[in-house]
MARLO-827434 format. One record per residue (C-alpha): residue number from 1; residue in three letters; x, y, z. Coordinates in Angstrom, 2 decimals. Last residue first. Example, Ala and Ser with C-alpha at 12.3 -4.5 7.8 and 13.67 -1.06 7.14 Angstrom:
+-----+------+---------+---------+---------+
! seq ! type !    east !   north !      up !
+-----+------+---------+---------+---------+
!   2 !  SER !   13.67 !   -1.06 !    7.14 !
!   1 !  ALA !   12.30 !   -4.50 !    7.80 !
+-----+------+---------+---------+---------+
//
This chain:
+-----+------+---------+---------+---------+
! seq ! type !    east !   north !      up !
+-----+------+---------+---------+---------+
! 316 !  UNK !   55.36 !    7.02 ! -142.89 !
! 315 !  UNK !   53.56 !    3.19 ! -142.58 !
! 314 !  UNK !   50.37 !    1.35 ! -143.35 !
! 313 !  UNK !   49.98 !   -1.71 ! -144.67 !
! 312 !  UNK !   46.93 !   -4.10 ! -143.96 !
! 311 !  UNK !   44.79 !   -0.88 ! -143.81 !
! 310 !  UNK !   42.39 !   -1.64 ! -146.76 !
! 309 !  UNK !   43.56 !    0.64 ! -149.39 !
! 308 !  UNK !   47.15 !   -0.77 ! -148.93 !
! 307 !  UNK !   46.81 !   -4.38 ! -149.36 !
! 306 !  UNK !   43.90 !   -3.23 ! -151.95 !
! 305 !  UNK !   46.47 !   -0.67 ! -154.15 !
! 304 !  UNK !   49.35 !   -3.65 ! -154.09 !
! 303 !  UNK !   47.48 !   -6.08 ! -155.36 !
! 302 !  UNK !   46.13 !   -3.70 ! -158.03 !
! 301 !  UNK !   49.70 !   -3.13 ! -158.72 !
! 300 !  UNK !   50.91 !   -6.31 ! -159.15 !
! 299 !  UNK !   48.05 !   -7.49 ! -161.21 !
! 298 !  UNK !   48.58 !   -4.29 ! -163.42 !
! 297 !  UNK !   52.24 !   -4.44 ! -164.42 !
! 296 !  UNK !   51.94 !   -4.37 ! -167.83 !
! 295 !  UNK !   50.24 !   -1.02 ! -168.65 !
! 294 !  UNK !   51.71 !   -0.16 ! -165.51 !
! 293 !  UNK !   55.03 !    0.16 ! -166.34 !
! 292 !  UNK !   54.96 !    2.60 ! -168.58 !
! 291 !  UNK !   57.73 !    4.84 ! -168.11 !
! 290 !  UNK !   59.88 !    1.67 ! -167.74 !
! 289 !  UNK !   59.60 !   -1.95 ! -166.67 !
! 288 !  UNK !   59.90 !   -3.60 ! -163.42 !
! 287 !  UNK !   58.30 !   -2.01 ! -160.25 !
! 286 !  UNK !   59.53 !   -0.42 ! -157.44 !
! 285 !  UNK !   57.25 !    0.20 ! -153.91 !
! 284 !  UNK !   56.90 !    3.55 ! -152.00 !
! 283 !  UNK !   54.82 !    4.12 ! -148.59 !
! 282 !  UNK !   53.61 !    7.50 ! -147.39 !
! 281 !  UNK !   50.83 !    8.65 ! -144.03 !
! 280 !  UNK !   48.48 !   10.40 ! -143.38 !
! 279 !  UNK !   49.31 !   13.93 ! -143.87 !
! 278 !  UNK !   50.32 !   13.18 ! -147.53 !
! 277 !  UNK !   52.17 !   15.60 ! -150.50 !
! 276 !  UNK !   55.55 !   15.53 ! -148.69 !
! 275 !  UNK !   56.42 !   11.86 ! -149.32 !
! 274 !  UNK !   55.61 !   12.70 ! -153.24 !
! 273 !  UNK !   59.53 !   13.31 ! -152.95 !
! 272 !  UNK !   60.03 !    9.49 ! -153.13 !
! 271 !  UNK !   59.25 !    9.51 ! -156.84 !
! 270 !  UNK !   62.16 !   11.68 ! -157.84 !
! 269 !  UNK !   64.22 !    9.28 ! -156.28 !
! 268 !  UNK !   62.46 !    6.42 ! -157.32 !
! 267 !  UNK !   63.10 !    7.50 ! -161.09 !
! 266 !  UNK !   60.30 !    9.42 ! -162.66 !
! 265 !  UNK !   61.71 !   10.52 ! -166.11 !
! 264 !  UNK !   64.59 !    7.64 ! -166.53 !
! 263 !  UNK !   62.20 !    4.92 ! -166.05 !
! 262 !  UNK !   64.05 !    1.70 ! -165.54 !
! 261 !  UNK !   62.96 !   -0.25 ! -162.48 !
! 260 !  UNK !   59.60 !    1.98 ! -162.60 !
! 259 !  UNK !   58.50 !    3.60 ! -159.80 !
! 258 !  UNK !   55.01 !    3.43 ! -157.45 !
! 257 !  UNK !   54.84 !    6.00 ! -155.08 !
! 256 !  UNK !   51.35 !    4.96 ! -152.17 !
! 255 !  UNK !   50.11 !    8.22 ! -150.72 !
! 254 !  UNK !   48.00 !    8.10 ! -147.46 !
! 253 !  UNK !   45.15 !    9.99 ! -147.30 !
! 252 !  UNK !   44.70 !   13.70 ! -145.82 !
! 251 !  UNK !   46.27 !   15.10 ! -149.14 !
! 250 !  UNK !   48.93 !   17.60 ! -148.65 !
! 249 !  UNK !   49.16 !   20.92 ! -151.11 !
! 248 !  UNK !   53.01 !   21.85 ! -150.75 !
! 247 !  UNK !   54.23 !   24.96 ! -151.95 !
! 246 !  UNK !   58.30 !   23.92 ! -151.10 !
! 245 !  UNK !   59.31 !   24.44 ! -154.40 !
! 244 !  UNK !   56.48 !   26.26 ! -156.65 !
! 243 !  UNK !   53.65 !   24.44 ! -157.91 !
! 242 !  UNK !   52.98 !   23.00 ! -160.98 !
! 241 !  UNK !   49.16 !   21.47 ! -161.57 !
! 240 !  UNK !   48.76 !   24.03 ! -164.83 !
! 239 !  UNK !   51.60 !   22.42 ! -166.11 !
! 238 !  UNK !   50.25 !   18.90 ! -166.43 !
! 237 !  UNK !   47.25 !   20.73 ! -167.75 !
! 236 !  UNK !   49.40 !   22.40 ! -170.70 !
! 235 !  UNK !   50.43 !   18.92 ! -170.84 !
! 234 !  UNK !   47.20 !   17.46 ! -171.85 !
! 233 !  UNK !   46.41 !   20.29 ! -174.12 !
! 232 !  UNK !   49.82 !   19.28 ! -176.30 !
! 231 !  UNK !   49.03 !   15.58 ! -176.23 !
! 230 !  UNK !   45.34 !   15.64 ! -177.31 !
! 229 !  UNK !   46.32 !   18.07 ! -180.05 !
! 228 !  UNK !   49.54 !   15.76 ! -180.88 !
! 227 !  UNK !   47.38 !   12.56 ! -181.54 !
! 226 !  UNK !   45.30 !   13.20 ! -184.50 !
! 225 !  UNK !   47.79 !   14.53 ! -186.58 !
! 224 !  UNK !   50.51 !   12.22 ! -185.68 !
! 223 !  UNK !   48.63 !    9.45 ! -186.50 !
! 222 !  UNK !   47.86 !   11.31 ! -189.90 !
! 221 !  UNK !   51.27 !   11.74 ! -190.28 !
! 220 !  UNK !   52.07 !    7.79 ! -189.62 !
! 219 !  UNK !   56.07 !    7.60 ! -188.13 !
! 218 !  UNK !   54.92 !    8.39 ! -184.64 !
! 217 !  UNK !   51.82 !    5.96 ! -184.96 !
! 216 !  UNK !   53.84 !    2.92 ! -186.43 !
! 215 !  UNK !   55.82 !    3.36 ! -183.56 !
! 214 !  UNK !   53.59 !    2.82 ! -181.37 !
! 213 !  UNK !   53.10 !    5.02 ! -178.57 !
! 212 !  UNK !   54.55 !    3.58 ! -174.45 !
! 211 !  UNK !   57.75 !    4.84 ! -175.24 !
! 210 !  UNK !   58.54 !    7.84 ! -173.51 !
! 209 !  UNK !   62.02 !    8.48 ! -175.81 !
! 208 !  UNK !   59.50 !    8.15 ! -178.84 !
! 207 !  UNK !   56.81 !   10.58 ! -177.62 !
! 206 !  UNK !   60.40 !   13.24 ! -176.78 !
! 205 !  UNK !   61.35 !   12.74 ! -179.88 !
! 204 !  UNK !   57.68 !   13.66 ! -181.25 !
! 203 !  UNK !   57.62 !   16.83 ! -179.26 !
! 202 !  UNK !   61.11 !   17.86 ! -180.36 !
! 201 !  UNK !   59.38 !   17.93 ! -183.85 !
! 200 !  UNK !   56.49 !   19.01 ! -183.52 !
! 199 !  UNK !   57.54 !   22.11 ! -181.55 !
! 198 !  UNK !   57.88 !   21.93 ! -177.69 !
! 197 !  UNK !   55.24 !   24.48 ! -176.54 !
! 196 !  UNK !   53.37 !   21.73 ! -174.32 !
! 195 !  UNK !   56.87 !   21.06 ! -172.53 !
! 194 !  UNK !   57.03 !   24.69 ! -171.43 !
! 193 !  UNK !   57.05 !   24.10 ! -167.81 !
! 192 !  UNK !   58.77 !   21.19 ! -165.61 !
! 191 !  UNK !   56.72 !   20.06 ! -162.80 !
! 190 !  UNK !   58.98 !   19.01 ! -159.94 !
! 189 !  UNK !   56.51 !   21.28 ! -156.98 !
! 188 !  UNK !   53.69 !   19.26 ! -158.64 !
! 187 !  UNK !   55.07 !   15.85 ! -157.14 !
! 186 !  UNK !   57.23 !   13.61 ! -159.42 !
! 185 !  UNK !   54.92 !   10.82 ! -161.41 !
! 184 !  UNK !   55.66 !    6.91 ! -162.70 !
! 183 !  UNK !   52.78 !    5.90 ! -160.84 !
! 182 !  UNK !   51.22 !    7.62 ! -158.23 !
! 181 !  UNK !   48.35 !    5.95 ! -155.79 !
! 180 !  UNK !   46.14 !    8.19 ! -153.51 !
! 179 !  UNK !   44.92 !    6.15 ! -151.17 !
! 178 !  UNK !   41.22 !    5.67 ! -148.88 !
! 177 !  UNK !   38.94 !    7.75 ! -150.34 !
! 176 !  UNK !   35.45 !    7.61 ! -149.24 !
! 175 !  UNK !   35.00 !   10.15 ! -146.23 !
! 174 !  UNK !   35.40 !   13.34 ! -147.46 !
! 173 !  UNK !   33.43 !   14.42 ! -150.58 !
! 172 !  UNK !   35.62 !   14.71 ! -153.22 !
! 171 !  UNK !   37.74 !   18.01 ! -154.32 !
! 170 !  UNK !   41.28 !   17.55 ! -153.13 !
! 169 !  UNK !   41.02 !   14.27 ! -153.92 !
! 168 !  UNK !   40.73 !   15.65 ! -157.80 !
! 167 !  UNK !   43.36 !   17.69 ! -157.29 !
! 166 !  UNK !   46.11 !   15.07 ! -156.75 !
! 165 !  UNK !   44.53 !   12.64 ! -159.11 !
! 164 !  UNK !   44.89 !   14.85 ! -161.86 !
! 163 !  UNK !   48.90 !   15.00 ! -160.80 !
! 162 !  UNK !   48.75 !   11.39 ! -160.72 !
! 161 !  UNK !   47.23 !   11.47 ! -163.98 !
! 160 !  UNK !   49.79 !   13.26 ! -165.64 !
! 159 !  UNK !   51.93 !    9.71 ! -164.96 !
! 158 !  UNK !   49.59 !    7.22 ! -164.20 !
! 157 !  UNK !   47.09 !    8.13 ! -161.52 !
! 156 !  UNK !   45.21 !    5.94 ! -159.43 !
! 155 !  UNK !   42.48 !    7.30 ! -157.10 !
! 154 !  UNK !   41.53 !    4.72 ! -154.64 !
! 153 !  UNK !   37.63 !    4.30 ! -153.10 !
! 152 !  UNK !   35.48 !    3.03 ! -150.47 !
! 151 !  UNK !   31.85 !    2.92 ! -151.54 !
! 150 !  UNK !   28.93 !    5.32 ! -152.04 !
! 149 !  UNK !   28.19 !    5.27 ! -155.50 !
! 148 !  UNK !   29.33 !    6.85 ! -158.40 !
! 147 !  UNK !   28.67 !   10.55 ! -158.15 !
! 146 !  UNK !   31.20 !   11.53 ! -155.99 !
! 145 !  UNK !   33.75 !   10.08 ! -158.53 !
! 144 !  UNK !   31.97 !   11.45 ! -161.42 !
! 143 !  UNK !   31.96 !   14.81 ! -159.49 !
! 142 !  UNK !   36.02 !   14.64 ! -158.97 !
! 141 !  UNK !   36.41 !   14.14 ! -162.39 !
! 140 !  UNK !   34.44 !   16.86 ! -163.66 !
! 139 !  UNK !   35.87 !   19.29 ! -161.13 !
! 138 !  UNK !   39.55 !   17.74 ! -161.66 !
! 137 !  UNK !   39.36 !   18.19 ! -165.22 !
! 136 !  UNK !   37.97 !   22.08 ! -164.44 !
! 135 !  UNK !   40.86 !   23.00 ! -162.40 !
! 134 !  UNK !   43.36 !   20.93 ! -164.53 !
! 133 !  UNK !   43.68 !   23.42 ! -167.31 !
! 132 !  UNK !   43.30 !   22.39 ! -170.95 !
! 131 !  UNK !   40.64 !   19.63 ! -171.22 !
! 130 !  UNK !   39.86 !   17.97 ! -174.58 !
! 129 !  UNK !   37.36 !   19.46 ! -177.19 !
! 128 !  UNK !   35.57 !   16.18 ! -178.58 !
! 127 !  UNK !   36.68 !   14.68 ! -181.86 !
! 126 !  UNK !   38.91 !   12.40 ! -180.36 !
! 125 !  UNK !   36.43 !   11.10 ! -177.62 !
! 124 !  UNK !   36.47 !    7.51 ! -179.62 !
! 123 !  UNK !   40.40 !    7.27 ! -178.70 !
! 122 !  UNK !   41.62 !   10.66 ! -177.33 !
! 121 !  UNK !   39.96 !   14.04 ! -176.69 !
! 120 !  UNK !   37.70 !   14.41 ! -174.06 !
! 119 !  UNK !   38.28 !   12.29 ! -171.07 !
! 118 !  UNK !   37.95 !    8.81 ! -170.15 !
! 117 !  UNK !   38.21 !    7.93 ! -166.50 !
! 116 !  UNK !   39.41 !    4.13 ! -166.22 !
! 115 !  UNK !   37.25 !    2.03 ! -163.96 !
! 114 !  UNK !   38.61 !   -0.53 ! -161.77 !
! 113 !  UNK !   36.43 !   -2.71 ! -158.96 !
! 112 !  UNK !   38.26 !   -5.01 ! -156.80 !
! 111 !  UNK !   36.64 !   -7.12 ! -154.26 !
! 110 !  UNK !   38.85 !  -10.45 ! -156.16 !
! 109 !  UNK !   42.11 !   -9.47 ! -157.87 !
! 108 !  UNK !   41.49 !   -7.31 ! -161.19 !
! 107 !  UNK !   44.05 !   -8.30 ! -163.80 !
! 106 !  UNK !   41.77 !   -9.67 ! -166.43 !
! 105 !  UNK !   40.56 !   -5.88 ! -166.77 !
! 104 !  UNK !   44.00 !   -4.40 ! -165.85 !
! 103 !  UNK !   44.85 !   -5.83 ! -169.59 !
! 102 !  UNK !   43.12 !   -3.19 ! -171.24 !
! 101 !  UNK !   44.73 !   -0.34 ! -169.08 !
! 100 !  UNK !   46.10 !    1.80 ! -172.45 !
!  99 !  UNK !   42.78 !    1.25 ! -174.06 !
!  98 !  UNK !   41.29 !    3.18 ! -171.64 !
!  97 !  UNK !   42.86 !    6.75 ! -172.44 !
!  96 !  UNK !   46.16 !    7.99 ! -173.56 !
!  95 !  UNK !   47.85 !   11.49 ! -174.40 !
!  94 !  UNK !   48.74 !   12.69 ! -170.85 !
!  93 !  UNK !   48.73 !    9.48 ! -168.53 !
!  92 !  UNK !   45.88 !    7.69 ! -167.67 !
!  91 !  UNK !   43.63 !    7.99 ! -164.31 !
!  90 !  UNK !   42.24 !    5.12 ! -162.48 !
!  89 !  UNK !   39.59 !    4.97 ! -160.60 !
!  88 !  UNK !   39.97 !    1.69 ! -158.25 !
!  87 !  UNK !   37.11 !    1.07 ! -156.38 !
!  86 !  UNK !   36.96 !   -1.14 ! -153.10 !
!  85 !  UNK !   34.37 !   -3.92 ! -153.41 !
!  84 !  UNK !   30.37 !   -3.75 ! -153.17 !
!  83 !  UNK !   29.66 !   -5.27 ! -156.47 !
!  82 !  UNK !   32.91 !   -5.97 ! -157.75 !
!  81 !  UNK !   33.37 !   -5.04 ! -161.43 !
!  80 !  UNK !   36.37 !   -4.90 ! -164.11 !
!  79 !  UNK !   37.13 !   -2.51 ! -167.18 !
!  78 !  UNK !   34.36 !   -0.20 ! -166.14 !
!  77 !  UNK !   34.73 !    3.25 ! -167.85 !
!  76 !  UNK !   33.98 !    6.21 ! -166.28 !
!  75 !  UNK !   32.92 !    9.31 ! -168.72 !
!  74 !  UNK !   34.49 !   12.82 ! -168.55 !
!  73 !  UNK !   32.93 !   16.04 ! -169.59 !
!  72 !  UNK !   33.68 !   18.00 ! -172.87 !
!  71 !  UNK !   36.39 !   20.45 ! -172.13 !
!  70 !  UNK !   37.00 !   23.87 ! -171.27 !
!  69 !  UNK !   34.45 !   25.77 ! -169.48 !
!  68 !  UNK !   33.53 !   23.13 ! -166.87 !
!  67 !  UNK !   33.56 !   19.85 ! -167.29 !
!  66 !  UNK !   30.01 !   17.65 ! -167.30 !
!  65 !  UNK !   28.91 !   14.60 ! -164.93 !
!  64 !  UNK !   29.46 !   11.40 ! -165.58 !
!  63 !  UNK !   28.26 !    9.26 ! -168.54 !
!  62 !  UNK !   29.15 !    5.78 ! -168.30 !
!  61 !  UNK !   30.32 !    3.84 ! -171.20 !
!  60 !  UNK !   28.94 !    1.49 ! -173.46 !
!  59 !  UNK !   28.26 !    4.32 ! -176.23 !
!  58 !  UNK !   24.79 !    5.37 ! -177.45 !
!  57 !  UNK !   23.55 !    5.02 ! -180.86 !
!  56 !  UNK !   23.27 !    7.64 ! -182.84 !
!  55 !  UNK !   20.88 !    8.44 ! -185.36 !
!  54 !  UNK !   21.62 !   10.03 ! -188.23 !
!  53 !  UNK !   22.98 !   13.71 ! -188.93 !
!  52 !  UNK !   24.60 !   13.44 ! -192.06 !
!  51 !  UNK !   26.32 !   10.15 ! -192.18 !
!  50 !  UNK !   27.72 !   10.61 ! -196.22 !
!  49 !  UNK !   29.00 !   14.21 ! -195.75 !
!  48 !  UNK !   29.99 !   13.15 ! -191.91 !
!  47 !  UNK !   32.06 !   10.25 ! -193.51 !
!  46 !  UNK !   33.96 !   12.64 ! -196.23 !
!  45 !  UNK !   34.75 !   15.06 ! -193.66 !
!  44 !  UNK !   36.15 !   12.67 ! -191.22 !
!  43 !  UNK !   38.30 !   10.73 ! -193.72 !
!  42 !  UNK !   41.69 !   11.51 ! -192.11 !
!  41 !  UNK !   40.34 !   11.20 ! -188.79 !
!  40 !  UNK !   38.23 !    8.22 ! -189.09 !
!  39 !  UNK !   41.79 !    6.78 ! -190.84 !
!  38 !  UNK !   44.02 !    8.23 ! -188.15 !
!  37 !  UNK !   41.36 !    6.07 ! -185.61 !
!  36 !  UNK !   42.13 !    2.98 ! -187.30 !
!  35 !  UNK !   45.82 !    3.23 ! -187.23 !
!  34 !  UNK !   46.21 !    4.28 ! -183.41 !
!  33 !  UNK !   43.60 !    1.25 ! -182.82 !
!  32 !  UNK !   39.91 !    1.33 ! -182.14 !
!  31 !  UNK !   39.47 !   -2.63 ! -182.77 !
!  30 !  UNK !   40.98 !   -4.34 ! -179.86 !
!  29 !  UNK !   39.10 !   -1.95 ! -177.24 !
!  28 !  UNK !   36.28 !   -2.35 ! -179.12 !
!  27 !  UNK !   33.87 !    0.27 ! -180.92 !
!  26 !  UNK !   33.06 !    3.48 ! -181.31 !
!  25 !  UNK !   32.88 !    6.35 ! -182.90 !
!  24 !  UNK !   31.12 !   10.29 ! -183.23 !
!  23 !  UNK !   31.81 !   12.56 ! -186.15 !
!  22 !  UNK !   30.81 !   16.15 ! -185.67 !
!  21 !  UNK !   28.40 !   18.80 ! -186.87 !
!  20 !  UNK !   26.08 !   18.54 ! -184.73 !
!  19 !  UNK !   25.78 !   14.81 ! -184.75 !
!  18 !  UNK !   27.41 !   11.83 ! -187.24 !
!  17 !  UNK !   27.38 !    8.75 ! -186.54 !
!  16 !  UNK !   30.26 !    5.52 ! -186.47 !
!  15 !  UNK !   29.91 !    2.38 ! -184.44 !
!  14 !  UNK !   32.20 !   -0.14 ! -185.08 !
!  13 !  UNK !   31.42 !   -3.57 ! -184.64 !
!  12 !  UNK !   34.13 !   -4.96 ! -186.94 !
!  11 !  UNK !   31.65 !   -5.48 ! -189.46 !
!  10 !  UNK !   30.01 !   -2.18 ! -189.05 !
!   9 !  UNK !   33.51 !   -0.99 ! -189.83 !
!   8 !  UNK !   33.77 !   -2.34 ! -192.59 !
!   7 !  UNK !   30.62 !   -1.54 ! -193.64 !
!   6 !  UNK !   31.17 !    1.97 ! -193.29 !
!   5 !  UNK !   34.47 !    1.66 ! -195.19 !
!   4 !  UNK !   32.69 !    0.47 ! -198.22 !
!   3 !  UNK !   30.45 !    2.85 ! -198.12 !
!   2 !  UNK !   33.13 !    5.74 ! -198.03 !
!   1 !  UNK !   34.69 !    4.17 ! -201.26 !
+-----+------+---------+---------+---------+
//
């Protein structure tokens, strides 16, 4: 019965309403799981028959400021503070949001500050239109950023995201950012096209052969249903940052390459080519794991983003 699923989730400190038409969650990090969410999916029409339009209550997250045509704005969410500290915004790969940097939370050395950007489409956001072209991700993004607070600031970007973070640095205010960080990411100019019109099928394999999604989500067809559409729109923006070889778009702050030990889709090699994208200045460092390295490897890393941030390494 619906009820009965309402006060489950109630229980689990869930929150679950129902406005305009469309069903609004959420909840804990620990809590909104691939499974759980393929169940509000799955049942969405019966819980906005029995929610109606009641009142909401408003998410722990930051608003920032809207997208643009496509897209329902991006939100900053702090996993870790430090009042007055260097800021680490950090920017998932296609397909995954906060929950995939839970553990950078502990992680955080001292004068750190990371928030996650979460954008339309995944985890709570599911229900929201998601972004399709970069121009207006990196708009929205690039406002929140602007509109946080006037303090030093990194862009990480895992994956996609380091191609997000590309543009967005592009668009900020001079003056605050300090590095550009990419993780597990070749430059535009290596962006392979066509990968959001992969069928279901090939699209899936290719999931699996990432790693990084649960199996229990691949093999789940509502999982699958509620994931691909964020996937598919996420890489049509991961091909909307390609660029043709040799059409470089330099940053004017320095790039740190992070690559994973055994990722066979951004080896160092590949990695090393982001040397081009910087005017001031390129360093590269290897970490253990694969594809996803740094939803494990996120003391290392943040270590790594202040040594650099702050001008204790620099190099070409």
């Amino acid at each position: 019965m619906i009820d009965e699923l309402l006060q489950e989730l109630r229980g689990s400190n869930v929150r679950v309403w129902a406005k305009d038409g469309r069903l609004h969650f959420d909840g804990p990090k620990d809590v909104m799981t691939p499974e759980l969410l393929a169940v509000l999916r799955g049942r969405k029409e019966e819980l906005l028959r029995r929610l109606a339009d009641g009142p909401r209550e408003r998410p722990a997250v930051r608003a920032a400021e809207p997208g643009a045509d496509r897209g329902a704005g991006v939100r900053l969410k702090v996993l870790a503070r430090a009042e007055g500290g260097l800021v680490v915004f950090v920017l998932p790969p296609a397909g995954a949001g906060p929950s995939l940097f839970h553990a950078w939370a502990a992680a955080a050395p001292a004068g750190v500050e990371v928030v996650v950007v979460h954008a339309p489409g995944r985890e709570d956001r599911i229900e929201e239109p998601p972004y399709r072209g970069v121009a207006p991700l990196a708009d929205a993004v690039a406002a929140a950023v602007d509109g946080y607070g006037d303090r030093p600031f990194a862009v990480f970007g895992h994956s996609a995201g380091a191609l997000v973070g590309h543009q967005v640095l592009r668009r900020v205010r001079p003056g605050g950012a300090r590095l550009l960080v990419t993780a597990a990411s070749t430059p535009p100019d290596r962006v392979v096209g066509d990968v959001a019109e992969m069928s279901d099928g090939d699209l899936l394999a290719a999931m699996a052969a990432w790693g990084g999604t649960p199996e229990q989500v691949l093999d789940d067809p509502l999982g699958r249903d509620a994931f691909l559409p964020c996937l598919r729109a996420d890489l049509e923006v991961v091909e909307s940052c390609g660029r043709a070889e040799g059409d470089v778009e330099p940053v004017d702050v320095p790039v740190l390459a992070l690559a994973g030990t055994d990722d066979p889709f951004a080896p160092l090699s590949e990695c090393l080519r982001w040397a081009r994208w910087s005017t001031a200045g390129f360093r590269a460092h290897l970490l253990p794991g694969g594809h996803f390295f740094p939803a494990t490897e996120g003391a290392e890393i943040l270590s790594l983003i202040r040594r650099h941030a702050t001008g204790r390494e620099r190099g070409a």
